[in-house]
FIKOLZA-1660 file (N, C-alpha, C; in steps of 0.1 Angstrom, whole numbers, plus 5000, padded with zeros to 4 digits):
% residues 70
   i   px   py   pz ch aa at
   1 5008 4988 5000  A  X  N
   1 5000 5000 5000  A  X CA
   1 5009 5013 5000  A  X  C
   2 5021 5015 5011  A  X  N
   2 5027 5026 5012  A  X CA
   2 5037 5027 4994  A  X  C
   3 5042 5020 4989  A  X  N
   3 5042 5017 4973  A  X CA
   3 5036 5024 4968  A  X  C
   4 5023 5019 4964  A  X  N
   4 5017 5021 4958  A  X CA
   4 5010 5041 4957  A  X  C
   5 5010 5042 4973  A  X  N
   5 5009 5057 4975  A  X CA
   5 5018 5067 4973  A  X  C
   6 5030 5063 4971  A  X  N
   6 5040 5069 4970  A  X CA
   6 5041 5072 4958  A  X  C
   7 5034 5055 4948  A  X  N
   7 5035 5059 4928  A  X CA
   7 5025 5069 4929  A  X  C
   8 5020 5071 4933  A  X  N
   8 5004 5080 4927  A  X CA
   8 5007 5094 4933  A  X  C
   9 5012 5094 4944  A  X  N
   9 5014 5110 4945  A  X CA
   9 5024 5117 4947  A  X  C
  10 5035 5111 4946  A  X  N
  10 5050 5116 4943  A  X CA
  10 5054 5113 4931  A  X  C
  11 5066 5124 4926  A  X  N
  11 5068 5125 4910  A  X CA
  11 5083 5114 4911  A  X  C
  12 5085 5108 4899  A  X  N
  12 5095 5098 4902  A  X CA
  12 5107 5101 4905  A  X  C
  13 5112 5115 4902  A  X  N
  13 5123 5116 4909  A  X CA
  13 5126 5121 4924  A  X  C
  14 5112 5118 4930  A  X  N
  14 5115 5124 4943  A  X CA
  14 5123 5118 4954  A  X  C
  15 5124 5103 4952  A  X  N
  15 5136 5101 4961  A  X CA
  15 5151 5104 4962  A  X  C
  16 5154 5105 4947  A  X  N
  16 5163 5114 4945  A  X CA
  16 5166 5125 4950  A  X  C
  17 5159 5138 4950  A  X  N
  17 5160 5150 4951  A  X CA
  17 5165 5146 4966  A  X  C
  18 5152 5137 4974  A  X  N
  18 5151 5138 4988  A  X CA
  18 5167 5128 4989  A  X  C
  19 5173 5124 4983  A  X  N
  19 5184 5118 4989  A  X CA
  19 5194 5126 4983  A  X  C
  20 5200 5133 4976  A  X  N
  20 5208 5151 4972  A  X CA
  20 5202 5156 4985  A  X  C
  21 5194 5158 4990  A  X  N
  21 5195 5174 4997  A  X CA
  21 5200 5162 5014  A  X  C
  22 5196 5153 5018  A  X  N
  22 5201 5150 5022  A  X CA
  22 5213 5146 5027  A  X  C
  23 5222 5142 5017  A  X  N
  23 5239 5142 5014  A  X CA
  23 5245 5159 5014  A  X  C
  24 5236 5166 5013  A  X  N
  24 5240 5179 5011  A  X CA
  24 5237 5191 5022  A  X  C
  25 5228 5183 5034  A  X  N
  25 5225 5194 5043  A  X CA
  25 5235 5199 5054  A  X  C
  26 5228 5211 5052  A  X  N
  26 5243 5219 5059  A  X CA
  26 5235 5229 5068  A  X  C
  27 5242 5228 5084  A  X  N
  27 5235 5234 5098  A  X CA
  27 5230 5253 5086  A  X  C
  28 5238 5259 5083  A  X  N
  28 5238 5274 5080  A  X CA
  28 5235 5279 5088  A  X  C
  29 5223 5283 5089  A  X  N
  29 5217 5290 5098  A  X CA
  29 5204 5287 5108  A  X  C
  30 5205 5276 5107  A  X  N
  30 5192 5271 5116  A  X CA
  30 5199 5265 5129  A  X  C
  31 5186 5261 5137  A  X  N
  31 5192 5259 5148  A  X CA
  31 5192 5244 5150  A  X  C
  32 5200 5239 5159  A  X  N
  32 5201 5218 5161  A  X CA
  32 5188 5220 5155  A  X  C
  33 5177 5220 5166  A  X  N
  33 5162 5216 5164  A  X CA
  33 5154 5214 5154  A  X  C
  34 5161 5226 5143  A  X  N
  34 5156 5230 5131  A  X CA
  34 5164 5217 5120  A  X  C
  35 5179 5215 5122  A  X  N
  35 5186 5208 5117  A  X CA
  35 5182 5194 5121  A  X  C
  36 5177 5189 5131  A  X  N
  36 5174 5172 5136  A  X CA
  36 5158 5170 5127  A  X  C
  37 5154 5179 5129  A  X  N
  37 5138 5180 5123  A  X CA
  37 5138 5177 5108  A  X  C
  38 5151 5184 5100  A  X  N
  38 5153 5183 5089  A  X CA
  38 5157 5169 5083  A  X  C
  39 5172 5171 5090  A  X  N
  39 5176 5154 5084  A  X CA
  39 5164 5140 5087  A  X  C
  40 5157 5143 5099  A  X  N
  40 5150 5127 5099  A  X CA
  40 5141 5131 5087  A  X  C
  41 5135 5141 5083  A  X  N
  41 5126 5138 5073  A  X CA
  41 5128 5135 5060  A  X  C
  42 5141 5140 5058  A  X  N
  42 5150 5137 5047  A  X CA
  42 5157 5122 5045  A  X  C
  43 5160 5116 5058  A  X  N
  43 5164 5103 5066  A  X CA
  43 5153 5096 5060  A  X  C
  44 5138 5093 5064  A  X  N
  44 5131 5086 5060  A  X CA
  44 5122 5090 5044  A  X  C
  45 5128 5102 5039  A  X  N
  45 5122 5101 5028  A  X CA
  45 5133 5093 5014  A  X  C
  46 5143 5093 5023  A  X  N
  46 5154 5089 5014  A  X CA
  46 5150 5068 5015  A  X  C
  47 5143 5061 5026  A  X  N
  47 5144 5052 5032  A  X CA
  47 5156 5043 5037  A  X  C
  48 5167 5051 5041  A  X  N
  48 5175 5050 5039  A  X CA
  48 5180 5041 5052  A  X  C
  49 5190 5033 5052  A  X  N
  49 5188 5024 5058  A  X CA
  49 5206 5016 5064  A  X  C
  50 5210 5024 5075  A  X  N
  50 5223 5022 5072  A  X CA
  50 5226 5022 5095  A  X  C
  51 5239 5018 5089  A  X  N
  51 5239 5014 5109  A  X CA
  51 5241 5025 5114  A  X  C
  52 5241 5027 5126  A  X  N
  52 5235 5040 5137  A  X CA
  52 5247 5044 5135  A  X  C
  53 5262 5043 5137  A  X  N
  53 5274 5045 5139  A  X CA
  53 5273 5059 5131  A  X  C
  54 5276 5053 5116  A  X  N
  54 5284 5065 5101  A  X CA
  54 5266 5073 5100  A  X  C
  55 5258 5071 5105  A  X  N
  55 5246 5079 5106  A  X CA
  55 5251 5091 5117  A  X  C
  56 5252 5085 5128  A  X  N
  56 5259 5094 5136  A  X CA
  56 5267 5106 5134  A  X  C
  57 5279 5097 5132  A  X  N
  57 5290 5108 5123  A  X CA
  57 5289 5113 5110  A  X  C
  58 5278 5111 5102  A  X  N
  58 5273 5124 5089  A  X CA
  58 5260 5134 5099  A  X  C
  59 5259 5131 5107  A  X  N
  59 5249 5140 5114  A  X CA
  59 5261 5150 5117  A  X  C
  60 5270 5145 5130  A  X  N
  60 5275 5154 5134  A  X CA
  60 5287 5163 5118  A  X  C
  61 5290 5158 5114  A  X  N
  61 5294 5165 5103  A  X CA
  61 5290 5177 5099  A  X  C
  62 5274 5178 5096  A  X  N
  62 5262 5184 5092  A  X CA
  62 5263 5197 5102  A  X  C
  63 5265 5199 5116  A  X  N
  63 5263 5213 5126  A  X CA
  63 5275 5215 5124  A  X  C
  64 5274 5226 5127  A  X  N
  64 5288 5237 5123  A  X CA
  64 5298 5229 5140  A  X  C
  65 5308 5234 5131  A  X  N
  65 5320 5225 5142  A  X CA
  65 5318 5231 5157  A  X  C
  66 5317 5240 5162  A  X  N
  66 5317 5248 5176  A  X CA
  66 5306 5239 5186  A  X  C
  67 5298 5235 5175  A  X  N
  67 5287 5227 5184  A  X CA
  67 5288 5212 5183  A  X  C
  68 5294 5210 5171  A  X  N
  68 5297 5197 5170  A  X CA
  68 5306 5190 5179  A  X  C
  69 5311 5201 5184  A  X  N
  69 5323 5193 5195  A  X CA
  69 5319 5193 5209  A  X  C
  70 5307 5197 5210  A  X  N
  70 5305 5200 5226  A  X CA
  70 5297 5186 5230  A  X  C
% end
């Protein structure tokens, strides 16, 4: 069913887009909260599916280093 809803109302390149902006998000100007919010939606629109560890460490990648290290 979730298939099937995804053919009918998303355009076929959308998991793409949603896995680019993903690989590409960058803290700028928002805040963690704004940034955590972001990646999971981008996380599960990608379905992406990989061990907690290198998930971890491309997250922390993602916040600007000052916060990354606290």
């Amino acid at each position: 069913m979730k298939k099937l809803m995804k053919a009918k109302f998303l355009p076929e390149n959308h998991r793409q887009e949603a896995f680019l902006d993903y690989h590409n998000l960058s803290q700028w100007n928002m805040t963690v909260e704004e940034v955590i919010n972001e990646f999971d939606k981008l996380y599960m629109s990608c379905d992406v599916v990989e061990e907690e560890e290198p998930v971890v460490a491309w997250f922390l990648g993602v916040l600007k280093p000052k916060i990354a290290d606290i």
